[in-house]
C-alpha positions as CSV (number, residue, x, y, z in Angstrom):
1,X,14.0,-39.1,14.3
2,X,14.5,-36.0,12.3
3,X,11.5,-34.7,11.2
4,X,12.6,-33.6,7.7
5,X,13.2,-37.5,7.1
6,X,8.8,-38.3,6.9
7,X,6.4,-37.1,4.7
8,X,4.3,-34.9,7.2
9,X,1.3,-36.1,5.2
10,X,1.1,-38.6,7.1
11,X,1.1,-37.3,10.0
12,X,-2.4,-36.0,8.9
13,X,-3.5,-39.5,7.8
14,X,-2.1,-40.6,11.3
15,X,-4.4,-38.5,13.4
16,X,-7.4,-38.4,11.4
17,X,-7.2,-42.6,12.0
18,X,-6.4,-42.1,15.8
19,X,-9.5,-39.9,15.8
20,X,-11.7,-42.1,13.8
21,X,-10.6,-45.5,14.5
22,X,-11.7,-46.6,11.1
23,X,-9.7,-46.9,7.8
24,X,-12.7,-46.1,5.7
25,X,-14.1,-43.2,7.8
26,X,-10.5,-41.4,8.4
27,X,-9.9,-41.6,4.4
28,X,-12.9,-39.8,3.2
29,X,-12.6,-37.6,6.6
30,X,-9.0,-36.7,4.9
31,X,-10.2,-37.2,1.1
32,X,-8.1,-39.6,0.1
33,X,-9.4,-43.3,-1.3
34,X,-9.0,-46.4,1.0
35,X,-6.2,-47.9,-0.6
36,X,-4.1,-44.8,-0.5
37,X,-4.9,-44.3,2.9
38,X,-3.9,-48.3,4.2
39,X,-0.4,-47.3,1.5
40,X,0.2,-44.2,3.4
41,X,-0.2,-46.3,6.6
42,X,2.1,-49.2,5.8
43,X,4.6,-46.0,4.9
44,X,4.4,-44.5,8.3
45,X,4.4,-47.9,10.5
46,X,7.9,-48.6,8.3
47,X,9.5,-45.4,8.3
48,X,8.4,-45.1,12.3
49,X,9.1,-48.8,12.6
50,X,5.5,-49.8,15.0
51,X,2.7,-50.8,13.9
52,X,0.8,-47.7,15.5
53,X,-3.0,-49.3,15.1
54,X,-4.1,-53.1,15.8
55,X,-7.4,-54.2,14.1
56,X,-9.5,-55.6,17.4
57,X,-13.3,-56.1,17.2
58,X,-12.8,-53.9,13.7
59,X,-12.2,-51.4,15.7
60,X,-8.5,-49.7,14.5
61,X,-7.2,-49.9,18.2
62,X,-3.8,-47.4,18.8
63,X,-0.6,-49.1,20.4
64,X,1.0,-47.5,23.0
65,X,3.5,-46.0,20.6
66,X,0.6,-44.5,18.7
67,X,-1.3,-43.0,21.6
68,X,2.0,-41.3,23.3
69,X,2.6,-40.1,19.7
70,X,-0.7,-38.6,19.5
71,X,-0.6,-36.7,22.6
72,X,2.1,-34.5,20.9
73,X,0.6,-34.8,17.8
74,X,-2.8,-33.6,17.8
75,X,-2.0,-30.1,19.9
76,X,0.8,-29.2,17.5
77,X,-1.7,-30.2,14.5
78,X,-4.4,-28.0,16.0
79,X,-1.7,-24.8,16.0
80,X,-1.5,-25.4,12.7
81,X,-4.9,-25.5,11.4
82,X,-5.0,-22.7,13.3
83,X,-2.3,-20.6,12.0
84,X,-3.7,-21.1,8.5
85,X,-7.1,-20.0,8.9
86,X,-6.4,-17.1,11.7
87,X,-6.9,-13.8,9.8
88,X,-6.7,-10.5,11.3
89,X,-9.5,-8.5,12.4
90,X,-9.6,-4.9,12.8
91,X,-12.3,-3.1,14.3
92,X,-11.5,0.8,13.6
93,X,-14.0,2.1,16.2
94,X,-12.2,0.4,19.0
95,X,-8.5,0.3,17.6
96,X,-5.8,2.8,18.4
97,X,-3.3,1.6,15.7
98,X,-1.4,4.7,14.3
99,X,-1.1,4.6,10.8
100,X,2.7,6.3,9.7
101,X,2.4,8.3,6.6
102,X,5.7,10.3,3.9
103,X,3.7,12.9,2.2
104,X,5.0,15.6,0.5
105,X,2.9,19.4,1.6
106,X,0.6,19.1,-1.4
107,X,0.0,15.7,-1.3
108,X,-0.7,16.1,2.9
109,X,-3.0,19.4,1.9
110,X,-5.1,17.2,-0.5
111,X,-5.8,14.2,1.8
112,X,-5.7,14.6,4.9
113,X,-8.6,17.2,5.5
114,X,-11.2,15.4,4.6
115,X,-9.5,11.6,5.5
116,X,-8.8,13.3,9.3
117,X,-12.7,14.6,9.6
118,X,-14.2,10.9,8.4
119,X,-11.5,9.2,11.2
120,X,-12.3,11.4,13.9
121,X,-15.7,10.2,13.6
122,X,-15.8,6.5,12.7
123,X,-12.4,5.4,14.4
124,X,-11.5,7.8,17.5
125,X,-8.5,6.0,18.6
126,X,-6.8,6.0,15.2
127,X,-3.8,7.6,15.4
128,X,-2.2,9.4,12.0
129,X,1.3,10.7,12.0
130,X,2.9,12.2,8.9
131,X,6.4,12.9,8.2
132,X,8.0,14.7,5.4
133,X,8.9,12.6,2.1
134,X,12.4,12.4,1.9
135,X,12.7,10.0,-1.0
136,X,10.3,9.4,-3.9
137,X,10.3,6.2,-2.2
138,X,11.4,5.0,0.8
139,X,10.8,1.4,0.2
140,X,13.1,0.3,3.0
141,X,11.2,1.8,5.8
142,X,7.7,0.3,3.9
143,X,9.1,-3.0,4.6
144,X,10.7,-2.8,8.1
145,X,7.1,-1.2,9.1
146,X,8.8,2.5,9.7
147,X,5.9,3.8,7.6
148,X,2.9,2.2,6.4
149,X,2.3,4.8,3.3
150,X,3.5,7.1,1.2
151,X,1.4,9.7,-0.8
152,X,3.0,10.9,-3.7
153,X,2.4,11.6,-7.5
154,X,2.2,8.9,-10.5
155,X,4.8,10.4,-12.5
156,X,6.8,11.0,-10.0
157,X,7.4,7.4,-8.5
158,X,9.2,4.4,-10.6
159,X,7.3,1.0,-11.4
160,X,8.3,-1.7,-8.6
161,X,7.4,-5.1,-8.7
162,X,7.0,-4.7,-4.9
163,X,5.3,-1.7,-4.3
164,X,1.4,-1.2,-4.9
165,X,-0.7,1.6,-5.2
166,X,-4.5,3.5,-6.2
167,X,-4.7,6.2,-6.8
168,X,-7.3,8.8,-5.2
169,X,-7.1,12.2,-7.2
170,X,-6.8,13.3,-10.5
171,X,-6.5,17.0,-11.7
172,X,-5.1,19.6,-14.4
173,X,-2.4,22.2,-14.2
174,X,-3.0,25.7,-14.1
175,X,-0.6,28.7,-14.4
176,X,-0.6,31.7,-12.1
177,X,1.3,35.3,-12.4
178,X,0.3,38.7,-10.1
179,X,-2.7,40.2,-11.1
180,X,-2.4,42.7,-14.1
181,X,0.9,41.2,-14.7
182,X,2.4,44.2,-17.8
183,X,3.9,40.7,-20.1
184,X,0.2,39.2,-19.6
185,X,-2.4,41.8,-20.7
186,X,-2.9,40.0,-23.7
187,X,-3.0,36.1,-22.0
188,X,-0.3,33.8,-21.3
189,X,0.7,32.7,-25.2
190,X,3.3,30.6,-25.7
191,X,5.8,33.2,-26.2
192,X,5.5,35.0,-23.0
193,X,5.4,31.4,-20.7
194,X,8.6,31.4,-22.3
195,X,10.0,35.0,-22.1
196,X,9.2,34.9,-18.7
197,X,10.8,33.9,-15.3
198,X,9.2,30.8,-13.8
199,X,9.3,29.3,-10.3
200,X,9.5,25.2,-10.3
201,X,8.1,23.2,-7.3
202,X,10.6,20.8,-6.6
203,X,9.6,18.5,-3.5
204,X,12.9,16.5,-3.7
205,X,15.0,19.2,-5.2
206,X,14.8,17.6,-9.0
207,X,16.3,19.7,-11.6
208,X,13.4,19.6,-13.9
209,X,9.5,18.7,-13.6
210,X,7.1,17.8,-15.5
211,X,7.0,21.1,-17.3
212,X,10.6,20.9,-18.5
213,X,9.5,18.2,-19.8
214,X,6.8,18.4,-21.8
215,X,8.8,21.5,-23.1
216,X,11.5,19.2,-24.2
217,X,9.7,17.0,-26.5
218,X,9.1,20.3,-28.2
219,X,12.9,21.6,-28.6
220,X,11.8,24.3,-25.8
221,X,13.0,25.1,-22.5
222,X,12.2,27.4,-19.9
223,X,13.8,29.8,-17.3
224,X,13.8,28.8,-13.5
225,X,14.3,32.0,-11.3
226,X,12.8,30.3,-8.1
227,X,13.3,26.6,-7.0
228,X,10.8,25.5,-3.9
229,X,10.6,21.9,-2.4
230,X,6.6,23.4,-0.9
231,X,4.1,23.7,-3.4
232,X,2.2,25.7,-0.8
233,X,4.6,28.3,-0.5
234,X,4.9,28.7,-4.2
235,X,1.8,30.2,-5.1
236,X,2.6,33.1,-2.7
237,X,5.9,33.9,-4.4
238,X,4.3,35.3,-7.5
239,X,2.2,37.6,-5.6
240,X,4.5,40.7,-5.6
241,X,7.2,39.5,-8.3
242,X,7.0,39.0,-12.1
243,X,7.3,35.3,-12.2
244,X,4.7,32.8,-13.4
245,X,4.3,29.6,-11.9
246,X,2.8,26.3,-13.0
247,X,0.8,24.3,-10.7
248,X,-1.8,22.0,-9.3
249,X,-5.2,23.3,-9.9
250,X,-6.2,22.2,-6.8
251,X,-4.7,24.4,-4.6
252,X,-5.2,27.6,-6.6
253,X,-8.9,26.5,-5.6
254,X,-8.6,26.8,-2.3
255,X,-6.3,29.6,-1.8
256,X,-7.4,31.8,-4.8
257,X,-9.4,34.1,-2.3
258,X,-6.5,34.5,-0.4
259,X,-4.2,36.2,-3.4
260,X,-4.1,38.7,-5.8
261,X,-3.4,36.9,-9.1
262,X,-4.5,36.2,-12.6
263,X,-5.0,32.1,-13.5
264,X,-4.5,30.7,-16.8
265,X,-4.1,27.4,-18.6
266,X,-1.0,26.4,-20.0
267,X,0.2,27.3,-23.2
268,X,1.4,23.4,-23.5
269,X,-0.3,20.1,-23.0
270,X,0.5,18.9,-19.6
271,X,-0.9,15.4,-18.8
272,X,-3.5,15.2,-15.9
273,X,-1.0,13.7,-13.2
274,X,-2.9,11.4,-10.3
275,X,-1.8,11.4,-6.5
276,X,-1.5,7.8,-5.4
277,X,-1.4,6.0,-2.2
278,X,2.0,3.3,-2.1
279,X,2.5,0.6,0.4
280,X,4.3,-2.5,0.4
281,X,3.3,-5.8,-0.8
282,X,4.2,-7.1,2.4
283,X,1.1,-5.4,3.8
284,X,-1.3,-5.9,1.0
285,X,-3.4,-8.0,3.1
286,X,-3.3,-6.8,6.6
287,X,-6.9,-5.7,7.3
288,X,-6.1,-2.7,9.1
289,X,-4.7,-1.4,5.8
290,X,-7.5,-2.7,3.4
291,X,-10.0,-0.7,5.8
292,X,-7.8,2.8,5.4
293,X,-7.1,2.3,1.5
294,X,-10.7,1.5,1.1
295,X,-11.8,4.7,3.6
296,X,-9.2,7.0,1.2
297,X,-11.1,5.4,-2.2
298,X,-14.6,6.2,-0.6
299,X,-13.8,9.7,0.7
300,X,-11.7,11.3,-1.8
């Protein structure tokens, strides 16, 4: 018989009765009433064409037919229940999972210190390997399992019914120039951010950022002497050159000490921008991954 010809409902019905013997005690074991259960019965005895249980003693006693089907039956039934309650555990102090990351330089510089120090400690075997972001977003290798995450920022990365994300760091833009730069003694006005040379950060070699943009709702524009795909190689270009360059606050933090140079806010309103971690829904619920996403919301 082929098995897309029966209701497999009643295969249920079939070996809750084999197990229980008893009409009444099967249905509620199943929760169905008594007179859908004998109905779903008389269904299965015609469609398999035996009688499969004999009332003796009232006692529902199986045929020969019925046990031999039942010795098949129950085991595959069992895999089943099985398959549909089996979730995955993850125990991050004994695993040795690597976790594949695309992460621009920035977004790499911004996570993973203080992500790497809390792993080291609380999952030893974790493994973290990062390669550089190629595409906005690769969503390909996100679902063939290539990589499991991609850092990157929110305005940066189109809306996909299939990718998820939450985001981990917000911040403000800042604009550096060499110290005692001769257009700046008076500040960075309007009119000298856009008299002046500028270097873009371009991670995927875009030919306008977030900057040109926000210039363009105002009619403005600005001149790009110096296009980078590193933001933390930028900062150092400014050093011993007259160009100004506009960038995350956050790593003029940690570098300031290291360079010689004046910092000033923007002339324009540039919207906080937030560095998100992506993934594919096809992972959404793999434990392994709520415990990392969680570990990145907690730490950073």
């Amino acid at each position: 018989m082929n098995l897309y010809q029966i209701d497999l409902n009643l295969l249920i019905l079939f070996e809750a009765l084999y197990r229980h013997q008893s009409v009444s005690t099967a249905a509620e074991d199943i929760c169905l009433s008594q007179s859908a259960f004998s109905h779903g019965l008389s269904r299965l005895r015609k469609r398999l064409g035996d009688e499969l249980f004999v009332r003796v003693n009232n006692v529902m006693e199986p045929t020969a037919f019925a046990h031999d089907l039942a010795y098949h039956l129950s085991p595959a039934l069992a895999q089943i229940h099985m398959g549909l309650n089996h979730r995955e555990t993850f125990d991050p102090a004994t695993s040795d999972l690597e976790f594949k990351f695309a992460a621009t330089d920035y977004t790499q510089f911004s996570l993973l210190p203080k992500l790497v120090s809390h792993i080291t400690k609380v999952a030893p075997n974790i493994r973290i390997t990062l390669v550089s972001s190629e595409d906005k977003m690769p969503t390909e290798k996100l679902i063939s399992g290539e990589l499991d995450f991609v850092l990157g920022f929110s305005h940066e990365v189109e809306k996909s019914s299939t990718i998820e994300y939450q985001t981990w760091l917000s911040d403000n833009y800042c604009t550096i120039a060499r110290k005692n730069h001769p257009k700046l003694k008076k500040g960075l006005t309007l009119e000298a951010f856009l008299s002046l040379s500028h270097v873009r950060i371009s991670p995927w070699g875009e030919s306008k950022g977030v900057v040109d943009d926000q210039l363009a709702t105002q009619g403005m524009s600005r001149h790009v002497a110096l296009q980078l795909s590193s933001a933390l190689v930028a900062p150092y270009t400014v050093v011993h050159s007259d160009l100004i360059l506009t960038l995350p606050k956050l790593i003029i933090s940690n570098i300031i000490d290291e360079l010689n140079i004046d910092v000033y806010s923007p002339p324009i309103i540039i919207p906080q921008y937030q560095l998100n971690i992506y993934w594919h829904k096809l992972n959404a619920k793999k434990a392994s991954h709520q415990w990392l996403r969680q570990l990145i919301a907690q730490q950073c």
